[in-house]
N, C-alpha and C positions, 0 to 999 in steps of 0.2 A: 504494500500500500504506500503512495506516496506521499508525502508530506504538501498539507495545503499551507502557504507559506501565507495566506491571509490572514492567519492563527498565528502569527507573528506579534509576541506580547500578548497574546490572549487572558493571560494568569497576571497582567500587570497593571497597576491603578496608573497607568501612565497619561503624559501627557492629553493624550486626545481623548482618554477616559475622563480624566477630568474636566474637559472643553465640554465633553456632551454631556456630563452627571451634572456640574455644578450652575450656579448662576453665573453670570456674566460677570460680575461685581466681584464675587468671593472669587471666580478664577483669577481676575487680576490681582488681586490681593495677593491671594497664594503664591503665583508666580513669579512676583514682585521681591516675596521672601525670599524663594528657589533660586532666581536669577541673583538678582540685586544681594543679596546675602542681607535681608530690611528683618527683624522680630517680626513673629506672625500674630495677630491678636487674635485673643479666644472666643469670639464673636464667628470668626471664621472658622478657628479649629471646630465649633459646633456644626459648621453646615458642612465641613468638610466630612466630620468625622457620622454623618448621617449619615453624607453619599456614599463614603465608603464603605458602609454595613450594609448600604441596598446592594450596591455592586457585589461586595462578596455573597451576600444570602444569593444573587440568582445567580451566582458560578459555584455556588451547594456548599460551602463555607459556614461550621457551625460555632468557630471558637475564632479567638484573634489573638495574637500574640506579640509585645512587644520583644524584637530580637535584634541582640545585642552582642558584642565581640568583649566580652574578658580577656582576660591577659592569658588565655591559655591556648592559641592559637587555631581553638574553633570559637561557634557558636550556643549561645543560649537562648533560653526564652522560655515561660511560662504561659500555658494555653489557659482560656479565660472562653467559657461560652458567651453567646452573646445575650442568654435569657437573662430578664431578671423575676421578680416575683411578681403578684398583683394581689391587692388585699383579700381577692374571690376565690385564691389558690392556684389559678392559674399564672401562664407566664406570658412575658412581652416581651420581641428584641430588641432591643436600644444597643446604644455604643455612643457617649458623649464624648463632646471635644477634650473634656478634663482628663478621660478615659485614652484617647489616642495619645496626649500631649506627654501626657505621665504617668508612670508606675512606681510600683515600690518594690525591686527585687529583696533577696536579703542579699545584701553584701559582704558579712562577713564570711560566706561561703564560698567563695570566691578567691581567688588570689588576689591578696591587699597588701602584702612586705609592710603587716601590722600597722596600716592605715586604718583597720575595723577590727574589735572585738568580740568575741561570738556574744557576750550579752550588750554588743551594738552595732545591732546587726541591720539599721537601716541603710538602704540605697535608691539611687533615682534610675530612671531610665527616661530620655526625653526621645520626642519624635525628632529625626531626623528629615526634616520635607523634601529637604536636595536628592536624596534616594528612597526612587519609588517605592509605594509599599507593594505585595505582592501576594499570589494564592499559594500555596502546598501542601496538596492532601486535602483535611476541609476546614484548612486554619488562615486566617490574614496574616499574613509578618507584616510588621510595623520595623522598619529600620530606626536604630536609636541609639542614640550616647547612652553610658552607663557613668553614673559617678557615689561617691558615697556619699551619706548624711550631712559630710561636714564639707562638699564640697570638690572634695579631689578625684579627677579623673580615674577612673577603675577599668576601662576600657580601650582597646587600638584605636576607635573611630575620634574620641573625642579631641586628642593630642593631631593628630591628622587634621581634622578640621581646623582648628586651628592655627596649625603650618600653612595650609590652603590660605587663611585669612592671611598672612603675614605676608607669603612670597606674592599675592594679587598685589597688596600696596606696594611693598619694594617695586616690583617691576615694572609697576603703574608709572611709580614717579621716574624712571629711564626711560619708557617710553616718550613722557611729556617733555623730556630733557630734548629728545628726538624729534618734538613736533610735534606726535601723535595726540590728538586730542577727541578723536570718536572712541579708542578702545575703552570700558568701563571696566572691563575685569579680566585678569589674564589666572587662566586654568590652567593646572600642571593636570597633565591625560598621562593615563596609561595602560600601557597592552602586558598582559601577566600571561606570557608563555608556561603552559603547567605540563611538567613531566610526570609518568605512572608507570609501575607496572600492573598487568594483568596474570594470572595465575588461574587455577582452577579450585573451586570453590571446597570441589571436596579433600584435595591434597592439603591447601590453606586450613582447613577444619582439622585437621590432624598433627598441624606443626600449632603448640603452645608460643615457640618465642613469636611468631608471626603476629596470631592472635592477641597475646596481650602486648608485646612489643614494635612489632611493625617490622621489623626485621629478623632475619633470620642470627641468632645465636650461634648455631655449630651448620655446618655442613663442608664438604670438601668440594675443588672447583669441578664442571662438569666437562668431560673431553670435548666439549665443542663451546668456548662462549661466544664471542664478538670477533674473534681475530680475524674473520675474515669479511669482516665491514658488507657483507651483505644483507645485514638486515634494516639498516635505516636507509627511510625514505622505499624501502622493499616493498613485496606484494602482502599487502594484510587479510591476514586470515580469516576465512568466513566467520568463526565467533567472533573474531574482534570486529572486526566488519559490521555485524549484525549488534554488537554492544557497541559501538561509535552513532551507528546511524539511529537508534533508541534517545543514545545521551543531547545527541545532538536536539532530539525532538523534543527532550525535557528543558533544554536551555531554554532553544528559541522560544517556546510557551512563555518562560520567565524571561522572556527578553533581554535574554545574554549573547551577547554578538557571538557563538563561535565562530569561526573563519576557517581556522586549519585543524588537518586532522593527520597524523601520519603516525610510521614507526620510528622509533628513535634508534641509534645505535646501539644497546645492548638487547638480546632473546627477550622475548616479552615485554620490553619497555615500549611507551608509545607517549606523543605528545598531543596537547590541543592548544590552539592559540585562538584568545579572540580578537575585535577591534578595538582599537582603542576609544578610550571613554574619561570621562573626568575621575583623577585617582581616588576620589571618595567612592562613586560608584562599581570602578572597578574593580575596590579592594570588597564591598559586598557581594560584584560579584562572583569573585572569585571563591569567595566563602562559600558558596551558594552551590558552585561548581564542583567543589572539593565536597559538599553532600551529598551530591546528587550521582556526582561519580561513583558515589561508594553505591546507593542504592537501587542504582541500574544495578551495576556491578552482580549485585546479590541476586534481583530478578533473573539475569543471566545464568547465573551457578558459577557465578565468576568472582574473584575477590579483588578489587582495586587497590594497590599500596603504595599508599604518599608518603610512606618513610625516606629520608635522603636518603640513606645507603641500604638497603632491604638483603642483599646477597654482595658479600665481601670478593674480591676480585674482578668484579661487574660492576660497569658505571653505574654513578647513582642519578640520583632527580633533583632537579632543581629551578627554580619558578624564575624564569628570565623575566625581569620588570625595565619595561622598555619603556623611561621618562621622559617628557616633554613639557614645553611650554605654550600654550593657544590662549589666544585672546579671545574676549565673546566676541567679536567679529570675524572670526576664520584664520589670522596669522599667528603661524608656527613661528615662534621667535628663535626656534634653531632649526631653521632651514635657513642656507648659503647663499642659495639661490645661484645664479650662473656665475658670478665672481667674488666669490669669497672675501677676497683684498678688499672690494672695493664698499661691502656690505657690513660696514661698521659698526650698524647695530649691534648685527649677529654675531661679530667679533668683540663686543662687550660681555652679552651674555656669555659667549663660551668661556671669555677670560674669568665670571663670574665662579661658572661651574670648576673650573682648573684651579680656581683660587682655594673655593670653598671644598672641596674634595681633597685638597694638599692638607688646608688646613685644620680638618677634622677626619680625619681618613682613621682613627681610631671608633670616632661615633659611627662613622658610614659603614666598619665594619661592625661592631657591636648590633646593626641594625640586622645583620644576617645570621646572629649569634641564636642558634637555636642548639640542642644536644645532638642530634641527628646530623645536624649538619658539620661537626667535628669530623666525623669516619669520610666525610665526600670530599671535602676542601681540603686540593693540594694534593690530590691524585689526576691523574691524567684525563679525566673526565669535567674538569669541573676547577675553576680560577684558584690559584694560590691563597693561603689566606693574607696576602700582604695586596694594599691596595694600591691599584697605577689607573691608568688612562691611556685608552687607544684612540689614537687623534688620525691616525694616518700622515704620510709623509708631506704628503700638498696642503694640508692647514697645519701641521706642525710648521713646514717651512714658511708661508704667510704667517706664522705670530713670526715666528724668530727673524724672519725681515722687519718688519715693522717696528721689532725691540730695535735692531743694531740700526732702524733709519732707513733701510735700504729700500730702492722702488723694485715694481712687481708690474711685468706688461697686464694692460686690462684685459687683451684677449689673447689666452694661450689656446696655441692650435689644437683644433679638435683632436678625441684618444679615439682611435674607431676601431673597434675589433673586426680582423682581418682572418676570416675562417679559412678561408681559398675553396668553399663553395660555392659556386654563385648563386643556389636556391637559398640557401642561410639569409637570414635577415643582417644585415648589419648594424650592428650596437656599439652605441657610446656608451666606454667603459665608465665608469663610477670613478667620483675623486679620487677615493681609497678604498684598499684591499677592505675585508674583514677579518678579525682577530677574536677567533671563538675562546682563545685562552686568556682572555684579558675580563678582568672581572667589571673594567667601567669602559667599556667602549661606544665611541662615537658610530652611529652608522647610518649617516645622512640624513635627518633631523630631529634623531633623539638619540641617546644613551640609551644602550643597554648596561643595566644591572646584572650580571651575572651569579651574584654572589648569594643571592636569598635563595633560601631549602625549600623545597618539596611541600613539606607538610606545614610550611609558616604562614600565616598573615604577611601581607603585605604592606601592610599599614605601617609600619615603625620604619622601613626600609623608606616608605614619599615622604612620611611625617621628618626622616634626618635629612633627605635631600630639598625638600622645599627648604627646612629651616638655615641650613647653613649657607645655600644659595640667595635665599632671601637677606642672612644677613651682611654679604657681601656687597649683594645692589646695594645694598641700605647705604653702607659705607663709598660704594661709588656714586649715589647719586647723591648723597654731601658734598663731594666733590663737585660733580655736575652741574650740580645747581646753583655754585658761588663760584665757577669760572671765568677771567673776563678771556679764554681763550681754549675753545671747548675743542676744536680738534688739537690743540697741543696736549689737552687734557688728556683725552682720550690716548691719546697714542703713548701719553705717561701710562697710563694706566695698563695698556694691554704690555706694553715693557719690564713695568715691577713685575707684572704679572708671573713674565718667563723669566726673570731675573729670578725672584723669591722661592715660585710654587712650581717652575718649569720641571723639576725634576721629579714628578706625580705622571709625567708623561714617557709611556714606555709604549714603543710598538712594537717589541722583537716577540720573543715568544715566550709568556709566561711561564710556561712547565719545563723549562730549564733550570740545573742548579746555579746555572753560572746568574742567572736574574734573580734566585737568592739570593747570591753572593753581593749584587752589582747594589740590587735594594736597600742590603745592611749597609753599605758605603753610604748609599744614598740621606739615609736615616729615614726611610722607612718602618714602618713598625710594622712587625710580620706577629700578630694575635693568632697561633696555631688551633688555639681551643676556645671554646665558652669560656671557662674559670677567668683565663685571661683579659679574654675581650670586656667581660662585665665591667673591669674597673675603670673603662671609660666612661660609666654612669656618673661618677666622682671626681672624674678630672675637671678643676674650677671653670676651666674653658670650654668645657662643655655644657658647664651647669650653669655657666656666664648667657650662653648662647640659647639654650632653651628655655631660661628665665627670661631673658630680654625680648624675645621674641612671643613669649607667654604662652607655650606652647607646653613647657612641664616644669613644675614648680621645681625646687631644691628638694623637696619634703617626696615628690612624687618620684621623682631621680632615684631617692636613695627606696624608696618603697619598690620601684620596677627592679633593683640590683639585686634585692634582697630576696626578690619573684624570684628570677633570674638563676642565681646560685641555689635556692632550694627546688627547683623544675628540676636542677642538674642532679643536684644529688639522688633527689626521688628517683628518675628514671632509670641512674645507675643500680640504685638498690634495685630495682623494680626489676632490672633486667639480671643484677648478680641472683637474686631469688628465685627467679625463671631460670636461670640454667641449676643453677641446684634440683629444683624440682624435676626439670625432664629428664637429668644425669641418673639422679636416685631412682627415679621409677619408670623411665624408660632407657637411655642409654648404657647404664652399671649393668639391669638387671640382663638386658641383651648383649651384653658385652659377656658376661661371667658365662652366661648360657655357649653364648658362642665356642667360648672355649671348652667348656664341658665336651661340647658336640665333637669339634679340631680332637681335643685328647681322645674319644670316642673311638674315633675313625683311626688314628696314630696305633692307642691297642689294637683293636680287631687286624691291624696291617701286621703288627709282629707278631699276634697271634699266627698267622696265617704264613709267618715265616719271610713277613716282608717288610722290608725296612725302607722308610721315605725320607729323603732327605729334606724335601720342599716342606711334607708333613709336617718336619719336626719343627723346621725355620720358621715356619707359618705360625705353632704353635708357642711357640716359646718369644715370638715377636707382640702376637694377641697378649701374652700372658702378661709381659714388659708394658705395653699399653694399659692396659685392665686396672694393673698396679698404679700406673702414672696418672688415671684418670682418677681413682678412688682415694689415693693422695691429695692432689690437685683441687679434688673438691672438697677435702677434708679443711685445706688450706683457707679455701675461699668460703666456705661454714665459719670458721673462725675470725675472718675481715667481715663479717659481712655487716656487721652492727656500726654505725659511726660511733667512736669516741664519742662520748659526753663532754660537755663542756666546751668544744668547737663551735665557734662563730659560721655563719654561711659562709664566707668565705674559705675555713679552714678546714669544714667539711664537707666543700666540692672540690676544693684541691686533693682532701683524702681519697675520695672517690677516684679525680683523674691516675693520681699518684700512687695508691696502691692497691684499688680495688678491679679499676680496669686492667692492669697489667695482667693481676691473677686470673681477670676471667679470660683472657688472652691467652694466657699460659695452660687452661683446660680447653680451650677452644683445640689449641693445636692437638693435645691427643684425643680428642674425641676426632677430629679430620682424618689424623692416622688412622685409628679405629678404624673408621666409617670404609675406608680404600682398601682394607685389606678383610673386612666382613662379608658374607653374601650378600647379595641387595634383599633377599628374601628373608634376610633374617636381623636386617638392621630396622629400628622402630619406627623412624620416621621420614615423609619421602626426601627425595634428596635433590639436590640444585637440580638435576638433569633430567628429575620430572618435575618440578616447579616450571622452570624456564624453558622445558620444549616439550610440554605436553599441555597443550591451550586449546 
């Protein structure tokens, strides 16, 4: 059956729902909020939040839900029918403005880094207008901030917003520097590439680390992974086929742009990409996507895993955030346009971003600081964790003329690709290559982000980019605007620029040692892990920067650091008590069996007057394992408690430092194990039906 594409947003209180549900009056109003970023008065939230309950009761809608992004890298929300009583014992449905506008989660349940107490346990949730509200299943989502009792942000969306507020004024006042006097708001969009893999539902049902982890714990590599680059961008298999072309129909209903659909390089990985959208609504819905992927998924008999690294040796996933700058009238303030040199605007902004990326390149990492994404960054699938910039050679070399003074012809000859077929089309080549291994690259009028995981929110990764972009303009259009000689000014500017912050700009190849090497010259700060990266929560220049821009208090700072390092620690436990468990009761107890079996077969051979040499090797090799494992986890039983009296920081460095190791150190002999067991008699499936049986 195909898809009727008129059913585009069907599930969505959008735009043109609102044009025909509301009055004429309150549409403007409301829009006025949405666009204009104006408070919406609750005269309006009443007539809004009417039409909304008629709309949702005739798309069979029986409950509504404020839903909201906590600090835990999904979503929540509490379903509320929409009856209420009537003094005759019957019931009526209503949904008031006071209703839509605001809730009361509890908050102290929640990750709060002791912002809320469990006996104070109030919290807010407000409507978000800028992103639409929506149907799923027979509930309304309502998009919304989440903040506590007393005020402080408890959620991704709200610090976000905020950023959004900040970098619109910054770049407002460079434009006006510029002339520009029709743009009223300039929007950072973004397009959130998301990596997956696919598995089968029932193999996934039988591996625990997967299940409560997202990753697999033990397994050894499978004789066939990626090495032969045939499978990205390859022919996709009728299930996955058939589970893309479903997910896709739940999108579109919730009017989520997907665009791309393919394989990714590693056995069963695959990606989706939508179009891009304003970074508030993006990051919903991306949230949205990352739901619903799971939930096809299951309908299918198929499992979806957003874990960054899920199967060790095998690339992992990771959510390419491709930022931009648009104005409410259509211009991309980082596009080049046909001469770069001459496009001075756009050689502010960029100097903006190369400024503000040099200068907080600890916060820009800390944004992609999730636990999961530790095992993926800084393998050959996925950016180092030290931050750079891919500019390409022809805008690297237009700044650094411009610094040393030098002129630059306005029209360089055309690049035309020369196939030497004459049916071929001929193409003009692009400024610049692209640089898959650069974690912030340019690629003709936005950056790519490479650096955020799989299973994260996206919000904290716009929420650091708008901010420290924003506070650069801030600082260039102080400048700007007391100049009495604005292109000397400017061309000051774009010179400190490659003077000071030039060295954030690398085009070679990231996943070389020698760009280690070159980095720590540089002073680069290479944050290998979460533990690490946190304590850019607390560097003053960070807490200077997201204070000044009001985007997250001092108080909220050290509450996200304190999230932060106890996510890490949980998970590690979480996952050293998962391998305990599946060792003890399924891999020890198949392990000792095994051997049993090996010596079994060893006697009945000298019974029989025959003596095996492999027999024995084999036997006495399991037995050496068996031991190693039943040690190994003896070891890691004994770590597995944090010391008492460790602060968060001192124990998720315990964790990185000496609880991971040991589960490292049992990983390797259960892999041995597993290589030298029958496959019929080892407990659970292994990489090589995981990833090529779909």
């Amino acid at each position: 059956m195909s898809f009727d594409f008129h059913t585009f947003g069907c599930n969505v209180f959008n735009d043109n729902v609102m044009r025909e549900k509301l009055p004429k009056s309150t549409y403007k109003e409301l829009k006025k909020s949405i666009d204009a970023g104006l408070p919406l008065k609750f005269e309006v939230a009443d007539i809004v939040a009417e039409a909304m309950k008629d709309w949702a009761l005739e798309k069979g809608a029986t409950h509504c839900t404020h839903w909201f992004q906590p600090m835990t890298n999904i979503t929540a929300g509490k379903h509320d029918s929409f009856i209420s009583p009537t003094p005759d014992g019957r019931v009526i449905l209503e949904f008031s403005g006071k209703e839509l506008v605001k809730g009361e989660p509890d908050a102290s349940s929640f990750p709060n880094g002791g912002l809320r107490n469990t006996f104070e346990a109030r919290g807010y949730t407000m409507w978000d207008c800028t992103s639409p509200a929506f149907i799923k299943g027979t509930t309304l989502y309502i998009p919304t901030a989440f903040c506590s009792y007393t005020g402080e942000a408890l959620d991704a969306k709200t610090p976000l917003l905020r950023s959004m507020e900040s970098i619109s004024a910054q770049a407002l006042r460079i434009l006006r520097v510029f002339g520009n006097t029709t743009s009223k708001r300039v929007v950072p969009t973004v397009g959130a590439e998301q990596e997956y893999f696919l598995i089968d539902r029932d193999l996934y049902e039988k591996r625990l680390d997967l299940k409560i982890c997202g990753r697999t714990l033990f397994g050894s590599r499978p004789p066939k992974g990626q090495e032969m680059d045939d499978h990205y961008l390859g022919r996709i298999r009728l299930r996955v086929s058939d589970y893309m072309r479903s997910l896709d129909e739940e999108l579109w209903k919730a009017g989520v742009l997907s665009k791309t659909k393919h394989n990714e390089v590693a056995p069963a990985q695959h990606e989706l990409a939508p179009i891009f959208d304003s970074v508030n609504v993006a990051c919903d819905h991306n949230q949205l996507t990352m739901v619903l992927m799971r939930e096809v998924a299951k309908k299918k008999k198929l499992a979806c895993l957003l874990h960054e690294k899920p199967f060790a040796g095998v690339n992992g996933s990771g959510k390419h955030n491709n930022w931009s700058l648009s104005t409410d009238d259509g211009l991309n303030l980082l596009e080049p346009g046909k001469s770069p040199y001459q496009n001075i605007q756009f050689l502010t902004f960029l100097s903006a971003v190369i400024s503000a990326v040099d200068q907080y390149a600890d916060l820009l990492r800390l944004s992609a600081a999730v636990t999961g994404n530790d095992y993926r960054l800084g393998g050959n699938e996925a950016p180092p964790a030290i931050i750079s910039i891919f500019l390409g050679e022809q805008l690297t070399s237009v700044l650094k003329n411009i610094a040393d003074g030098e002129e630059q012809p306005d029209n360089t000859p055309s690049n035309i690709l020369q196939m030497g077929v004459e049916t071929l089309p001929k193409l003009q080549r692009d400024d610049s290559d692209r640089n898959r291994t650069s974690p912030f690259a340019f690629t003709g009028n936005k950056f790519e982000f490479r650096m955020v995981g799989s299973s994260a929110s996206i919000a904290f990764a716009n929420c650091v980019l708008n901010t420290i972009v924003a506070d650069v303009l801030r600082e260039m259009a102080d400048r700007l605007e007391h100049t009495s000689d604005f292109d000397k000014e400017i061309r000051s500017i774009v010179r400190e620029t490659m003077e000071q912050h030039g060295r954030i700009i690398f085009n070679g190849n990231n996943y070389t040692k020698e760009w280690i090497e070159e980095a720590k010259r540089r002073g680069l700060p290479n944050l290998t892990n979460t533990v690490d990266a946190a304590k850019a929560y607390l560097e003053p220049k960070n807490l200077a920067v997201l204070a000044r821009h009001h985007v997250l208090s001092e108080v909220e700072c050290h509450a996200r650091y304190e999230i932060l390092l106890e996510n890490y620690t949980k998970i590690i436990t979480i996952e050293a008590n998962t391998m305990l468990e599946m060792v003890k009761r399924q891999i020890l107890p198949a392990s000792i069996a095994y051997c049993g079996k090996i010596a079994k077969s060893n006697n009945e051979l000298l019974a029989s007057g025959v003596e095996s040499r492999s027999t024995k090797e084999l036997l006495a090799s399991i037995v050496s394992l068996t031991d190693d494992i039943s040690d190994r986890t003896n070891k890691l039983e004994q770590l597995e408690q944090i010391p008492e009296g460790k602060d968060s920081f001192e124990a998720a460095a315990y964790c990185r430092d000496v609880i991971l190791p040991q589960m490292n150190l049992l990983r390797e002999s259960v892999d041995a194990m597993e290589q030298l067991t029958a496959s019929s008699d080892w407990p659970i499936p292994s990489y090589t039906d995981l990833l090529h049986r779909v």
